[in-house]
C-alpha positions as CSV (number, residue, x, y, z in Angstrom):
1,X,0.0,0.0,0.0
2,X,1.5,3.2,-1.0
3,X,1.3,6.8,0.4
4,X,-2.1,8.6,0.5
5,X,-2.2,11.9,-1.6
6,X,-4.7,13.8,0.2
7,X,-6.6,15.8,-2.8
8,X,-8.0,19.7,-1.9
9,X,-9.9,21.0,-5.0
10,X,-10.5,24.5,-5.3
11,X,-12.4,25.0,-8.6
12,X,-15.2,26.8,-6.6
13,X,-12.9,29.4,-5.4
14,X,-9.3,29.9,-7.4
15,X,-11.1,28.4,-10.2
16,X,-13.9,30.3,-10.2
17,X,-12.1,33.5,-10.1
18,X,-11.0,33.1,-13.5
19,X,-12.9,35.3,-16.2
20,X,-15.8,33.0,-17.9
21,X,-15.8,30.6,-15.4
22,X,-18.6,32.8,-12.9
23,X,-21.3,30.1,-11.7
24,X,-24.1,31.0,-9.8
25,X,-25.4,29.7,-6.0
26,X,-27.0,26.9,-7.5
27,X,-24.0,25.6,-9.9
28,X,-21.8,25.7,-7.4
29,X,-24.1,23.2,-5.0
30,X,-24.2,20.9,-8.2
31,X,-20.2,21.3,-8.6
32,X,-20.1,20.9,-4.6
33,X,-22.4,17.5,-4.9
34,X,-20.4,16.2,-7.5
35,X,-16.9,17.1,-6.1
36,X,-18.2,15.2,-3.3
37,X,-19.0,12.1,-5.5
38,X,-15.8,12.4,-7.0
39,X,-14.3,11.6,-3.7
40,X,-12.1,15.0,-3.0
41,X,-10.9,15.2,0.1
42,X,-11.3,19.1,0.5
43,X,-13.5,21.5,-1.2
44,X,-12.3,24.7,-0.9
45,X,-15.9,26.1,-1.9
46,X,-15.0,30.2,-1.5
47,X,-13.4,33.7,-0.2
48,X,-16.2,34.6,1.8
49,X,-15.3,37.8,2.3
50,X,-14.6,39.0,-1.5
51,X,-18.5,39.2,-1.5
52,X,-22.1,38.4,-0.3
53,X,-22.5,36.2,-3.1
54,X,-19.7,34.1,-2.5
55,X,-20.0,34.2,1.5
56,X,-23.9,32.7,0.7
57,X,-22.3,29.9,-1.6
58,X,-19.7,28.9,0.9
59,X,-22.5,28.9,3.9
60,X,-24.8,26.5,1.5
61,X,-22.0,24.2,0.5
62,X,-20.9,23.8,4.5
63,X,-24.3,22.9,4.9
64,X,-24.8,20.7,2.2
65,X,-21.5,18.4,2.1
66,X,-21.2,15.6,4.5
67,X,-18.5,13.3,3.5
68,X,-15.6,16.0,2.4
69,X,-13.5,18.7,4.5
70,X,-14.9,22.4,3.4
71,X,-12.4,25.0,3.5
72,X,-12.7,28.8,3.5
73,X,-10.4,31.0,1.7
74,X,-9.1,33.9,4.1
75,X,-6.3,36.9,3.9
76,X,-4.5,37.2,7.3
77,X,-6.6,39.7,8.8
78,X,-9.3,39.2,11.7
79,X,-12.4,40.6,10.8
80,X,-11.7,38.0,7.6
81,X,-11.0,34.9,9.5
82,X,-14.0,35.6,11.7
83,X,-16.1,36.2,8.7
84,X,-14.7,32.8,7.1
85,X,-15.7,30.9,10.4
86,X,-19.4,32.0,10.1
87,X,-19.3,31.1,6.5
88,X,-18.0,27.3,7.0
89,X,-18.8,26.6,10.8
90,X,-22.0,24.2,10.1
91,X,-20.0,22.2,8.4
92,X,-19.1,18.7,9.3
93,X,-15.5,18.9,8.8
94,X,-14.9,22.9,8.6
95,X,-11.4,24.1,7.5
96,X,-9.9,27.6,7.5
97,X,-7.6,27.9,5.2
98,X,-5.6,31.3,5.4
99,X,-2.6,33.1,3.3
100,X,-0.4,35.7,2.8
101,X,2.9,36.3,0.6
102,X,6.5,35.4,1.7
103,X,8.5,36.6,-1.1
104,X,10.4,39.5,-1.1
105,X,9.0,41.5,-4.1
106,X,5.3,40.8,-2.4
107,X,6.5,41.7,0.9
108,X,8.2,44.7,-0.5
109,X,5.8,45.8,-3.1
110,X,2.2,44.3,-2.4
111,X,2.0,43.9,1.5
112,X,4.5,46.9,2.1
113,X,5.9,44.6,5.3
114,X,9.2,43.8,6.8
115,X,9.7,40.2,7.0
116,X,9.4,39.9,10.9
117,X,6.0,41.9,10.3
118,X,5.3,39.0,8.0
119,X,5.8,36.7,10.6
120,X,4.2,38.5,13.6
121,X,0.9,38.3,11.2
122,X,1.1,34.6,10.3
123,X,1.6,33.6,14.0
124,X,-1.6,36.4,15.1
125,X,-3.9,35.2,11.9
126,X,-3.2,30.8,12.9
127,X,-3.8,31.4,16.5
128,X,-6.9,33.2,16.0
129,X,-8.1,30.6,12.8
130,X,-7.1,27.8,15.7
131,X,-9.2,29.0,18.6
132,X,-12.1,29.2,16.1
133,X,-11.2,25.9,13.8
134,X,-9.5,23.0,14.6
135,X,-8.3,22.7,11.1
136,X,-6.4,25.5,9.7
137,X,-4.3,25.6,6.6
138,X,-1.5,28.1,6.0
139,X,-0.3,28.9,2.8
140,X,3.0,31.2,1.9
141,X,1.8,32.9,-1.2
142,X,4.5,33.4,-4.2
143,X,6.8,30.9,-1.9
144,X,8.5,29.5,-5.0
145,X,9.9,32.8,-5.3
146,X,10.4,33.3,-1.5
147,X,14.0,33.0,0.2
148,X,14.0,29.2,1.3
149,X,15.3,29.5,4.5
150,X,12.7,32.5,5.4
151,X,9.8,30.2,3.7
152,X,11.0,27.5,6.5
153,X,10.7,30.0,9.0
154,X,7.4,31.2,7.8
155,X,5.7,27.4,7.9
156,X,7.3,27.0,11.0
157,X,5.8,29.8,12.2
158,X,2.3,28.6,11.1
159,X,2.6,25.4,13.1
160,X,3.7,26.5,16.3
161,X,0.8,29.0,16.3
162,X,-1.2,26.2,15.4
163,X,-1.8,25.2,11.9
164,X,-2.6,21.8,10.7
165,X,-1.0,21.8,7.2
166,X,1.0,23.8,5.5
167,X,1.4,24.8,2.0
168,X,3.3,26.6,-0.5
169,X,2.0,28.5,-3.3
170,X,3.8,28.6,-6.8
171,X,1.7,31.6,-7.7
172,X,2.7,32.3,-10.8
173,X,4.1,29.5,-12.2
174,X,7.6,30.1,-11.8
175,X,8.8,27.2,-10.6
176,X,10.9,24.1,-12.7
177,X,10.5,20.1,-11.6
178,X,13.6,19.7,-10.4
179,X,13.6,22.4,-8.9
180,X,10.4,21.7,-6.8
181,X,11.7,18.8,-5.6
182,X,14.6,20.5,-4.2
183,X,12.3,22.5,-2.4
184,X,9.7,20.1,-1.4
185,X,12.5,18.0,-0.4
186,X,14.2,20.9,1.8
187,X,11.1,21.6,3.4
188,X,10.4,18.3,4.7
189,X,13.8,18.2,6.7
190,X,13.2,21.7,8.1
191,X,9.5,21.4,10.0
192,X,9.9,21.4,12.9
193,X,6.7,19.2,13.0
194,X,7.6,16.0,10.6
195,X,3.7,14.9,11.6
196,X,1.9,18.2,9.7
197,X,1.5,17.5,6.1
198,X,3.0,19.4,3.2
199,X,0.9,20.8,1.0
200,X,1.3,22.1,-2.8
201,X,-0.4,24.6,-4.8
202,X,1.0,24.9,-8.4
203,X,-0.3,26.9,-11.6
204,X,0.2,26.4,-14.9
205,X,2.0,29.4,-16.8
206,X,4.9,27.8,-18.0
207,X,2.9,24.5,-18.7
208,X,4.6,22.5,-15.9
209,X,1.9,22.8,-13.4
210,X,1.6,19.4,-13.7
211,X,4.9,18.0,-14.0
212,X,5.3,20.4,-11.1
213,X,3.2,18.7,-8.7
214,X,3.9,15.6,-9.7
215,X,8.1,16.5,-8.8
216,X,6.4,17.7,-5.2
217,X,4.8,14.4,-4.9
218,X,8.0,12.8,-5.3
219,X,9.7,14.6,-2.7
220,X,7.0,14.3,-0.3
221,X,4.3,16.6,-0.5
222,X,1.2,14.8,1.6
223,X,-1.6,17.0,-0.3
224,X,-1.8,18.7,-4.0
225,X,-4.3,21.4,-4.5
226,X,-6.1,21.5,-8.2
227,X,-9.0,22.4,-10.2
228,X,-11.3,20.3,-12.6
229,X,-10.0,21.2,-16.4
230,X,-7.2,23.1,-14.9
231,X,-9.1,26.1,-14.8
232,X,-8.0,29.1,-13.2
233,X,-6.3,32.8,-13.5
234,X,-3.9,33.1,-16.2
235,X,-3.3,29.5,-17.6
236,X,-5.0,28.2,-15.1
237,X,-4.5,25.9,-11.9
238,X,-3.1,22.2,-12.2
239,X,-5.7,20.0,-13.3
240,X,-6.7,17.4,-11.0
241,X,-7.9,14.6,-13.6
242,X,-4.3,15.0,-14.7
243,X,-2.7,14.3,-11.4
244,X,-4.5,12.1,-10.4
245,X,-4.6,9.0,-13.5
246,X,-0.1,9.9,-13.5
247,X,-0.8,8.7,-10.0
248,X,-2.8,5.7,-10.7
249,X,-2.0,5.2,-14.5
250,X,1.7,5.3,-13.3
251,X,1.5,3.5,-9.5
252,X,4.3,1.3,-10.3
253,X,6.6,4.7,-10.4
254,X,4.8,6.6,-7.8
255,X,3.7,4.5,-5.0
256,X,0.6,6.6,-4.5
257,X,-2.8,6.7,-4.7
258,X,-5.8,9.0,-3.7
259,X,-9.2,8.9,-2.8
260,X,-10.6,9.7,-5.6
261,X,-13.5,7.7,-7.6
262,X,-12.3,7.9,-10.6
263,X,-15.1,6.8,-12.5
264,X,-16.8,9.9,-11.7
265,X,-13.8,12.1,-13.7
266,X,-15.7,11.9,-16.6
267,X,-18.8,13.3,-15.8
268,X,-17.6,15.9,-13.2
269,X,-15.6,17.6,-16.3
270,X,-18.1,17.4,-18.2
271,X,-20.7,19.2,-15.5
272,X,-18.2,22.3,-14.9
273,X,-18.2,22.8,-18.8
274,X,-21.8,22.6,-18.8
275,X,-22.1,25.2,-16.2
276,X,-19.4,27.4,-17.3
277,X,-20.7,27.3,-20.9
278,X,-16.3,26.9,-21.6
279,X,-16.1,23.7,-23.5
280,X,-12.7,21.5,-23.6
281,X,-10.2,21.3,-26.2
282,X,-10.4,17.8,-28.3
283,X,-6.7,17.2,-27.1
284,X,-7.1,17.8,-23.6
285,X,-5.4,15.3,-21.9
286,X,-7.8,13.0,-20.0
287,X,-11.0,14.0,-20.7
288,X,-10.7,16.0,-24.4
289,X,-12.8,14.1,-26.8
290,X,-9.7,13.0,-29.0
291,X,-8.2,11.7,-25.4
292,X,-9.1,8.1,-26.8
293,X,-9.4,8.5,-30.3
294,X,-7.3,6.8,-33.1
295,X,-7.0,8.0,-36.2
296,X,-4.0,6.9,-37.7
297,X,-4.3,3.3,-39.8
298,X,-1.2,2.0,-37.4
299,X,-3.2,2.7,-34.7
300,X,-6.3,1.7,-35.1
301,X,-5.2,-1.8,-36.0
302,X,-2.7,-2.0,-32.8
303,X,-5.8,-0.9,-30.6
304,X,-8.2,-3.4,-32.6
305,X,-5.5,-6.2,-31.8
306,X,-4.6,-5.1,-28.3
307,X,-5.6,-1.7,-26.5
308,X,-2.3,-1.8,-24.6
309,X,-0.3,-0.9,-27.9
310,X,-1.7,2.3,-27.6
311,X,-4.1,3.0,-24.5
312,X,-2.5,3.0,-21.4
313,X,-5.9,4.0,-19.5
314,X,-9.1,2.7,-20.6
315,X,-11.8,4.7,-21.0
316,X,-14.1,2.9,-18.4
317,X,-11.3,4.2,-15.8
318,X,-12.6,7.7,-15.9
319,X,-16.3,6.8,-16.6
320,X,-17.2,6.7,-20.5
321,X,-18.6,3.3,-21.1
322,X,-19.6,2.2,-24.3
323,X,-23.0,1.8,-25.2
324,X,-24.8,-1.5,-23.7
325,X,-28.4,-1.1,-24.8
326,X,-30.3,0.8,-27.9
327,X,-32.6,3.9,-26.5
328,X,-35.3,5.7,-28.7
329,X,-38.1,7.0,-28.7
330,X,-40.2,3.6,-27.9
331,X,-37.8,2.9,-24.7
332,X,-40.1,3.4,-21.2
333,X,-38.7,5.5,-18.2
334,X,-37.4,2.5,-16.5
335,X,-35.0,1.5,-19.0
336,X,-33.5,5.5,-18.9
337,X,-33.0,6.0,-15.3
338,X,-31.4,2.4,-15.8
339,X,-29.3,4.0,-18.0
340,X,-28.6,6.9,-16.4
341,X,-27.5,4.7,-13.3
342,X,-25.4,2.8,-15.4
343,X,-23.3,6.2,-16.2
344,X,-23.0,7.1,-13.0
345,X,-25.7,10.2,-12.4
346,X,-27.3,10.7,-8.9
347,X,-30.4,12.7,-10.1
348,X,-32.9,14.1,-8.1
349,X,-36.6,12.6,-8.5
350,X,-37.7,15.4,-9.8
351,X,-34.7,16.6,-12.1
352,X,-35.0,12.9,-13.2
353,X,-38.6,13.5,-14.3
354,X,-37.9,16.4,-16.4
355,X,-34.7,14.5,-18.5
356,X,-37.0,11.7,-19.0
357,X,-39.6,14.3,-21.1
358,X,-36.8,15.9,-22.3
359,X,-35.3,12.8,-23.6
360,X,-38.8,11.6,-25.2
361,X,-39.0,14.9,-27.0
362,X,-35.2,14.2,-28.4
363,X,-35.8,10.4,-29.3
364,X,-39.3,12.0,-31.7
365,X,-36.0,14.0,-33.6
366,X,-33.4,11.6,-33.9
367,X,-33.3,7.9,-34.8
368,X,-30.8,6.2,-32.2
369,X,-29.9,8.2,-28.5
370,X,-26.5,7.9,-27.4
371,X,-24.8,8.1,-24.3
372,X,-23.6,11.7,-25.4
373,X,-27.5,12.4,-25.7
374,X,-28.1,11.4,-22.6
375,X,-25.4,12.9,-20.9
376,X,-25.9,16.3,-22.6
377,X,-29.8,16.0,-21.9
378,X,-28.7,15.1,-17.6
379,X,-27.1,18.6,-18.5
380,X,-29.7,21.1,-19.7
381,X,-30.8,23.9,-17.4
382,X,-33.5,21.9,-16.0
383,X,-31.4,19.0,-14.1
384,X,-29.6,22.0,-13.1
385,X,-32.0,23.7,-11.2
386,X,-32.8,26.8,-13.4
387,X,-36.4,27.9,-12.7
388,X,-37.8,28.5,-16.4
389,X,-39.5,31.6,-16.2
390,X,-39.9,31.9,-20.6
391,X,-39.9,29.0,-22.1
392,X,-39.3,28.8,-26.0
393,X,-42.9,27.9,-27.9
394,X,-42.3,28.4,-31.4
395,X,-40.5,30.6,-33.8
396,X,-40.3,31.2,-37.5
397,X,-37.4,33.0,-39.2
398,X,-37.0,33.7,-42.8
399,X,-33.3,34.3,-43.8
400,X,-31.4,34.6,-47.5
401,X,-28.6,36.1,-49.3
402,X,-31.1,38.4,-51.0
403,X,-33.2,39.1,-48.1
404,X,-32.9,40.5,-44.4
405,X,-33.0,38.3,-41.6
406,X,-36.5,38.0,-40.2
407,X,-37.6,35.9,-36.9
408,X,-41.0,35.8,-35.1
409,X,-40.6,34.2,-32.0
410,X,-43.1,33.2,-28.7
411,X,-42.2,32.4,-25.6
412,X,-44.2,31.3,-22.9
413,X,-44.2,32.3,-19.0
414,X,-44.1,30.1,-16.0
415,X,-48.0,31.8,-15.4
416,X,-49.5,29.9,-18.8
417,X,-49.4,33.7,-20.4
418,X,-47.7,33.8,-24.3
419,X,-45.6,36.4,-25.6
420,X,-44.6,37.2,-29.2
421,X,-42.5,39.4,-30.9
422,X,-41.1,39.7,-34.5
423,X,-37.5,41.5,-35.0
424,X,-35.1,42.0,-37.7
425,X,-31.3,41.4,-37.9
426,X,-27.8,41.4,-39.4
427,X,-28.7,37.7,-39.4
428,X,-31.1,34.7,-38.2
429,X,-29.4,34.6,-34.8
430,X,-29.2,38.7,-34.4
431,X,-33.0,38.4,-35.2
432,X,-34.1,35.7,-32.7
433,X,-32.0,37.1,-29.9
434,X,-33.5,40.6,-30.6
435,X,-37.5,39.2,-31.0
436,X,-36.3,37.6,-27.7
437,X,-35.2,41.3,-26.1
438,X,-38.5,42.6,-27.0
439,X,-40.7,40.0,-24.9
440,X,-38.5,39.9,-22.1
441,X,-37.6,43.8,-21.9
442,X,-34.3,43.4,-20.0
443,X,-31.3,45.0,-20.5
444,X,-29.1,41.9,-22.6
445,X,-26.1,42.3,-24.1
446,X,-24.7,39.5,-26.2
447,X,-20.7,38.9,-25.1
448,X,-19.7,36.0,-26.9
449,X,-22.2,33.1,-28.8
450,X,-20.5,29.8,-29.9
451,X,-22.2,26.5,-31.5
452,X,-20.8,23.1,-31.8
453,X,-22.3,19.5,-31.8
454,X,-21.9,17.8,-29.0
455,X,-22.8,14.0,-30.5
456,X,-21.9,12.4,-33.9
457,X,-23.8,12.0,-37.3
458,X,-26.3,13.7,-39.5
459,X,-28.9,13.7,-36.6
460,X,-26.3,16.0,-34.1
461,X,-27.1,17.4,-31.1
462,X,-26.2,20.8,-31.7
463,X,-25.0,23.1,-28.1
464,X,-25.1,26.2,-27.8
465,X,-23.8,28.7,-25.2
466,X,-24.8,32.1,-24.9
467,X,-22.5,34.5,-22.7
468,X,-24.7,37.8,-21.9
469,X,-24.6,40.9,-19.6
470,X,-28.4,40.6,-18.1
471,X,-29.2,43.6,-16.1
472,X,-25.4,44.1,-15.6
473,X,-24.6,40.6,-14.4
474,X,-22.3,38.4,-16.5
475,X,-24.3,35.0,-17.0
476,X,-24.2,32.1,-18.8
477,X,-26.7,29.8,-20.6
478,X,-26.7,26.8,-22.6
479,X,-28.9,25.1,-25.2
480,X,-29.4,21.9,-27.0
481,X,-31.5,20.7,-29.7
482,X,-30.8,19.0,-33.3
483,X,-31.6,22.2,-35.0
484,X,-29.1,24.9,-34.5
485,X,-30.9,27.8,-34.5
486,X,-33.3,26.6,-31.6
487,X,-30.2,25.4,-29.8
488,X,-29.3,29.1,-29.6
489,X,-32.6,30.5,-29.0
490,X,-32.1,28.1,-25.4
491,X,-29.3,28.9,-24.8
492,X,-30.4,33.3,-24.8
493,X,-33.4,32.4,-22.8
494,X,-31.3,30.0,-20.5
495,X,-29.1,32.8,-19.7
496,X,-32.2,35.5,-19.4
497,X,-33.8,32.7,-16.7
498,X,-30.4,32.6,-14.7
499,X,-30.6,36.3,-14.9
500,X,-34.2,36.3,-13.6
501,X,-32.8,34.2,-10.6
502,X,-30.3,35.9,-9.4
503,X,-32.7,39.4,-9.3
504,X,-34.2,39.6,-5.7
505,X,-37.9,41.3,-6.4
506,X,-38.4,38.9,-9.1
507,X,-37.8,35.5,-7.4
């Protein structure tokens, strides 16, 4: 049995900070329930204190999550740490996890403090985090770029005023391999407490985020901080689907393994690009659609022959299974939630009432369902908890080379009442979006529409995502159907309905 990589995810809060990756109260529970599933060992669901919103979301996640420790992001500075206790304190394993910079040019330049200033705030913040928590993380921010000696001193610090791990921060993705196993390494013989873990938070800007942690591991770090899809500021965070199959894909070189289920890789990606509306790129290692595709001649007969000559994971590993029974449009609701519990969703009755319609109204369109259908259908706005205040009816929309764009368009309201509007535009999409404006008479703003099918042949299921400005928040929506244009007519009036949610006199 080898060591035990304790795994702290922090999509919901270094993630999330990221532009495009915003998710709203009730994406983030989804993210949290799922994270859960996965088998993370820490959440770190927020920074309670950067806003109401986000102190809300952390309070509902320490509420919700049973299994996994849930951690609150905090500067050193009281009236933070106090606020980040009220935020995670009904959880069942709360964590406090609090930070501030150790190199020189942030010490000098960002936090205007001497060193020993530095230190008199990392042993005040712990102590206070520790007579509230018993778990409290410190983290040296920019400590690949801190003096190594002083970033000894600085963890040292942190555990005699009380904290329970430890970890350092290559902020900006400075740091080399061998290099951070130097470190890592050098660490380890200088705590003065062998018995706290070492902890490593890496991002990706040189594109060694990975290999990074990986080098950390190696050198005994006890816990690795990621995010799903590597998301994150900049180029983004390590990815945790990464780390995690080099650790099991590669055991024999390791000698590690986590806690993590992961069957449940799959679909966890999968979820965060459904609620972020970002999608992955087909060579994404791990979870990218081309991840276990074979094109070449070569290669396709080695894989027919053996999949060793050219898969060292199998697919079932991170939970995409091949198709074991034919759905369409004759197939009863036992034999989908069958299916659904065969891929590895945990859907709410309810939620699971609303995929089943939505699935018979995708079976009437297309000839055979796959699991891509089925997965993109558990997806849609409805499994995810968005109240559907317009609904898409029916539209028309005429559209040439010789004449302008025209679209008619009604929607109808959660009351039963119809609406319809008829616009003109630069194109069929500028129309549909505009009839759409006129019904619902908010203030939209179209950032950024994208379109892509999401399943294979003739028959597609085409997704769109939709990335508006609604009454001056930032929201995103997404929208599926075989016909492209009314996959992007959902997607607007998926966003519009997030909108609606999060605008207090009209929920």
């Amino acid at each position: 049995m080898g060591r035990k990589i304790q795994i702290l995810d922090t999509t919901l809060r270094d993630g999330e900070q990221a532009p495009g990756y915003g998710m709203n109260l009730n994406e983030k529970l989804e993210m949290a329930r799922q994270l859960e599933r996965l088998g993370v060992d820490i959440i770190e669901a927020g920074f309670p204190v950067s806003s109401p919103e986000d102190y809300e979301a952390v309070q509902q996640i320490s509420r919700l999550v049973k299994k996994s420790v849930v951690a609150g992001f905090s500067r050193c500075v009281q009236e933070d740490i106090r606020r980040t206790w009220q935020a995670i304190q009904e959880a069942e394993k709360p964590r406090i996890h609090i930070f501030i910079a150790t190199s020189e040019i942030h010490m000098q330049y960002k936090l205007k403090l001497s060193p020993e200033e530095v230190l008199a705030k990392i042993t005040e913040s712990v102590a206070l985090a520790r007579s509230l928590c018993a778990d409290v993380e410190f983290s040296a921010e920019d400590a690949t770029r801190s003096d190594r000696a002083f970033l000894a001193k600085a963890l040292n610090t942190a555990i005699e005023a009380g904290a329970t791990v430890v970890n350092i921060a290559d902020t900006v993705g400075y740091i080399t391999p061998d290099e951070m196993f130097r470190l890592v390494q050098y660490l380890k013989e200088q705590l003065c407490n062998p018995q706290i873990p070492l902890s490593v938070h890496v991002h990706n800007d040189l594109g060694m985020g990975v290999a990074n942690t990986l080098a950390a591991i190696r050198a005994g770090a006890d816990q690795v901080e990621c995010t799903i899809n590597g998301i994150g500021e900049r180029a983004g965070n390590v990815a945790l689907e990464e780390v995690v199959m080099a650790l099991h894909t590669r055991y024999d070189y390791f000698q590690c393994d986590t806690n993590i289920n992961t069957s449940q890789i799959y679909r966890t990606s999968k979820l965060l690009a459904t609620v972020t509306g970002v999608g992955l790129p087909p060579n994404k290692p791990i979870v990218g659609k081309n991840a276990f595709a074979h094109e070449s001649g070569i290669h396709q007969h080695g894989v027919l022959a053996s999949p060793l000559t050219y898969e060292i994971m199998k697919p079932e590993e991170i939970g995409i299974y091949q198709n074991r029974m034919v759905l369409g449009k004759h197939s009863g609701r036992h034999a989908f939630v069958e299916r659904v519990a065969e891929l590895g969703y945990l859907i709410p009755e309810a939620s699971l009432d609303k995929a089943f319609a939505r699935f018979k109204l995708l079976a009437e369109r297309k000839k055979d369902i796959t699991d891509k259908d089925i997965e993109a259908v558990l997806g849609s706005s409805a499994v995810l908890g968005v109240k559907e205040t317009y609904a898409l009816k029916s539209f028309v929309i005429n559209s040439g080379t010789v004449i302008s764009a025209t679209a008619v368009v009604r929607l109808v309201r959660d009351d039963g009442e119809e609406f319809e509007h008829v616009a003109r535009g630069e194109g069929p999409i500028d129309a549909a979006f505009k009839a759409i404006d006129r019904i619902v008479k908010m203030d939209n703003k179209l950032q950024n529409w994208t379109i892509q099918a999401v399943t294979e042949g003739e028959d597609a299921l085409g997704e769109a995502v939709s990335k508006i400005t609604c009454n001056g928040r930032p929201v995103t929506g997404r929208g599926l159907s075989p016909d492209i244009l009314e996959a992007s007519m959902r997607s607007y009036i998926n966003a519009i309905n997030k909108a609606i949610m999060l605008e207090p006199q009209r929920t």
